[in-house]
ROMI-589525 format. One record per residue (C-alpha): z, y, x; residue number from 1; residue in one letter. Coordinates in nm, 2 decimals, padded with zeros to 4 digits. Example, Ala and Ser with C-alpha at 12.3 -4.5 7.8 and 13.67 -1.06 7.14 Angstrom:
# ROMI-589525
      Z      Y      X num residuo
  00.78 -00.45  01.23   1       A
  00.71 -00.11  01.37   2       S
//
This chain:
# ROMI-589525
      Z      Y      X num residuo
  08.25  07.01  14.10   1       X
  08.43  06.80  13.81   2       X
  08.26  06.79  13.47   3       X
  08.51  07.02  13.36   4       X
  08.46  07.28  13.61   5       X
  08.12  07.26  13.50   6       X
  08.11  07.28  13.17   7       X
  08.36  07.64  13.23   8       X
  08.07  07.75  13.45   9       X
  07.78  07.65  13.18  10       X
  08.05  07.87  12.91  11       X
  08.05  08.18  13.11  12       X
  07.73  08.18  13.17  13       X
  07.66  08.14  12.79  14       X
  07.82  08.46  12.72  15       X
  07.77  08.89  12.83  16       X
  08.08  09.08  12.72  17       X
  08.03  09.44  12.74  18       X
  08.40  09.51  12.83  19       X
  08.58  09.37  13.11  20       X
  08.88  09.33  12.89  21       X
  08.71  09.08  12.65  22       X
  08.55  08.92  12.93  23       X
  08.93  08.86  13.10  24       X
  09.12  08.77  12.74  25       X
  08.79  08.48  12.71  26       X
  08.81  08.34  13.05  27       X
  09.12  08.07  12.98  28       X
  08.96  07.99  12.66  29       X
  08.62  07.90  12.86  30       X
  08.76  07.59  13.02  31       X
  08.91  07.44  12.66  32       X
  08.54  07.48  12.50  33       X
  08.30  07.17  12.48  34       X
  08.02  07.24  12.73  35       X
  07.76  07.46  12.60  36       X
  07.41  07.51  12.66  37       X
  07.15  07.80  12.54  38       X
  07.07  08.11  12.60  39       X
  07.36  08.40  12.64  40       X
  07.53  08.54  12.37  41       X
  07.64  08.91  12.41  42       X
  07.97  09.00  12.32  43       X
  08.08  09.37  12.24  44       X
  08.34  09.57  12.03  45       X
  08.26  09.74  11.71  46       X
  08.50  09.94  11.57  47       X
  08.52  10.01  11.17  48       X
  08.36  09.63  11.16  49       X
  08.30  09.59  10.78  50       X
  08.12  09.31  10.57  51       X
  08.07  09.35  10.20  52       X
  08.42  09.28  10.11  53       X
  08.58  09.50  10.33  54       X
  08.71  09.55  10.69  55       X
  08.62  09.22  10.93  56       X
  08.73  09.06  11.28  57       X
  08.41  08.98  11.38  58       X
  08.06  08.92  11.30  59       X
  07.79  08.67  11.39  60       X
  07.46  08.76  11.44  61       X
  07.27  08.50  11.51  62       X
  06.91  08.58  11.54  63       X
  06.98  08.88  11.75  64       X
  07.26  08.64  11.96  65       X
  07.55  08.88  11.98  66       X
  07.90  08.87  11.84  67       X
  08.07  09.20  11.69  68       X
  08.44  09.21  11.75  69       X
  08.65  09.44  11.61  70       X
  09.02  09.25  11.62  71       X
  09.37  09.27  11.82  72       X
  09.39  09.12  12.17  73       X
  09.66  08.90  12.01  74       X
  09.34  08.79  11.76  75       X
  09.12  08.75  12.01  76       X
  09.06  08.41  12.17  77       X
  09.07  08.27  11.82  78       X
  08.85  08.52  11.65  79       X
  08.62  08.49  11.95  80       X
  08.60  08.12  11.94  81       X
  08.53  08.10  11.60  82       X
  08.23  08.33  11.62  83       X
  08.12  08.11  11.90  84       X
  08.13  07.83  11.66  85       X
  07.86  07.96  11.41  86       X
  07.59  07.93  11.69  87       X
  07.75  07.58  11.71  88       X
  07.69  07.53  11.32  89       X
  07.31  07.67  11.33  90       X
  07.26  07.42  11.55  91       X
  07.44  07.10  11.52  92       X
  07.21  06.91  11.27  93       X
  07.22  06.79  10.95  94       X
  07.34  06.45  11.04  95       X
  07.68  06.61  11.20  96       X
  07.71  06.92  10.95  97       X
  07.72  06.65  10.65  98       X
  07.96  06.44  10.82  99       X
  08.19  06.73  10.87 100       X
  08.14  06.81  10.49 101       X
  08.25  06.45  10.39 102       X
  08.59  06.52  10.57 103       X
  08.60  06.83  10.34 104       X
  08.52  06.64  10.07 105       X
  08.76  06.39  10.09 106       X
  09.05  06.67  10.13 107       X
  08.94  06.79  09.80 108       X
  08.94  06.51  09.63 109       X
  09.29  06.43  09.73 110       X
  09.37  06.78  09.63 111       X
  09.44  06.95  09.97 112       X
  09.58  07.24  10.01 113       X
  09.57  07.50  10.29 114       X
  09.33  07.61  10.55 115       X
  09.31  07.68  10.95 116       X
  09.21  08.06  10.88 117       X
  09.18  08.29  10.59 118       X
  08.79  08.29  10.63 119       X
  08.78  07.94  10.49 120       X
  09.04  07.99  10.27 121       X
  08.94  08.23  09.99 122       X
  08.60  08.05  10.00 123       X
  08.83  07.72  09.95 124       X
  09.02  07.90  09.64 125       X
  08.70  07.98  09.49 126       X
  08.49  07.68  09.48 127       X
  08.48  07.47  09.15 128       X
  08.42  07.13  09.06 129       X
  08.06  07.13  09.07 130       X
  07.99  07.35  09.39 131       X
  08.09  06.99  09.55 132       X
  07.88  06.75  09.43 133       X
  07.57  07.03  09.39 134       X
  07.64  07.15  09.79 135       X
  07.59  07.49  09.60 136       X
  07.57  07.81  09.84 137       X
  07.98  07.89  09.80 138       X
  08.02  07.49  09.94 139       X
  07.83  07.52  10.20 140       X
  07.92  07.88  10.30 141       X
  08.34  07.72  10.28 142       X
  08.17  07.45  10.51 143       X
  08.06  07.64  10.78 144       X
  08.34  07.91  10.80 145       X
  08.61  07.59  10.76 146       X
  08.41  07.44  11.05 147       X
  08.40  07.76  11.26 148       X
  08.86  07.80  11.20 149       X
  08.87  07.46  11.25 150       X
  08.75  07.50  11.59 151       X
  08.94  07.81  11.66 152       X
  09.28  07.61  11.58 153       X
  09.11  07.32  11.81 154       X
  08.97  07.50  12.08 155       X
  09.17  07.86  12.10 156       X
  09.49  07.70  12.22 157       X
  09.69  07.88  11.94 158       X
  09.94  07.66  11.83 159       X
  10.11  07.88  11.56 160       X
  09.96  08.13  11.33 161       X
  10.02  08.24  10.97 162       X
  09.70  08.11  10.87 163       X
  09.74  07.80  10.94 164       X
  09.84  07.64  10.60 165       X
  09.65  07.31  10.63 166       X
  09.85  07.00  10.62 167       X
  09.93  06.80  10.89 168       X
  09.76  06.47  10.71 169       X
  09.44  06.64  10.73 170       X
  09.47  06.85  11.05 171       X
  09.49  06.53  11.24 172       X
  09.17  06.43  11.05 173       X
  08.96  06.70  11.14 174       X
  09.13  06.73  11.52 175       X
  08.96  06.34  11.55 176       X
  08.64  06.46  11.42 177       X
  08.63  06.82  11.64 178       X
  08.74  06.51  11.96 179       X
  08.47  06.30  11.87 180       X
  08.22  06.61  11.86 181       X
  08.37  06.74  12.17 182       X
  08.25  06.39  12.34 183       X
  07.92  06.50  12.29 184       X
  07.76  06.60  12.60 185       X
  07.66  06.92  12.55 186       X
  07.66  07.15  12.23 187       X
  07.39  07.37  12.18 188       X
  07.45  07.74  12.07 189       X
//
């Protein structure tokens, strides 16, 4: 079995979708993602999905390890992958969560505009100077959900999507940082 083989056997077994539709629409998306290693995540639909702000794709939850969907099949791999990618963010460490958020940084400092999903995005339009430099709640939350599109637009095998509004300067920049995390090993979820 080649490492990649293995690392799409270690995904599926990471995850328990509840409809054999979901399970199918995941499967080529499997084989793109970095191995992963934890216990399974439980994937179901939800319709009427809603957060505080309204109607959502998807929700985390990460102490109870399932994923909520509630999206389009045409939304699904990316939605999907970038739920998978908050277990990735719990996890990941301090050491690689700050590095991420010095790539961020440095886009804002040189004024970068644009996002690789619309969850990052209005948390990108409402930061303010300080939020940066005090790593304030709103930073932080931008971080994770910039990391979690990020890897969507990496891993989902998207190429095109109105929500992609980032540069190409800095998409290259984060794709070298997401290749450099994806030599890791393993990623824990």
């Amino acid at each position: 079995m080649t490492e990649r083989e293995r690392a799409t056997a270690s995904s599926r077994l990471a995850f328990i979708f509840e409809q054999p539709a979901m399970a199918s629409r995941a499967r080529p998306v499997l084989s793109r993602l970095p191995p992963l290693t934890g216990e399974p995540i439980r994937i179901h639909r939800h319709p009427g999905l809603r957060d505080g702000r309204g109607p959502v794709h998807a929700g985390s939850f990460l102490r109870e390890r399932r994923i909520a969907i509630d999206c389009s099949a045409s939304e699904f791999v990316r939605v999907f992958v970038h739920e998978v990618f908050h277990f990735v963010w719990l996890r990941l460490g301090n050491p690689r969560r700050w590095s991420y958020e010095e790539v961020l940084g440095a886009e804002i400092a040189s004024r970068a505009r644009g996002e690789l999903g619309w969850s990052a995005e209005w948390r990108k339009r409402e930061l303010r100077g300080p939020d940066v430099n005090r790593r304030t709640r709103l930073w932080r939350e931008y971080c994770c959900e910039s990391f979690c599109d990020s890897a969507a637009w990496v891993y989902s095998g998207v190429k095109r999507h109105e929500e992609f509004t980032l540069s190409s300067r800095f998409v290259a920049i984060r794709r070298q940082w997401f290749s450099d995390l994806g030599a890791i090993r393993e990623l824990s979820i």
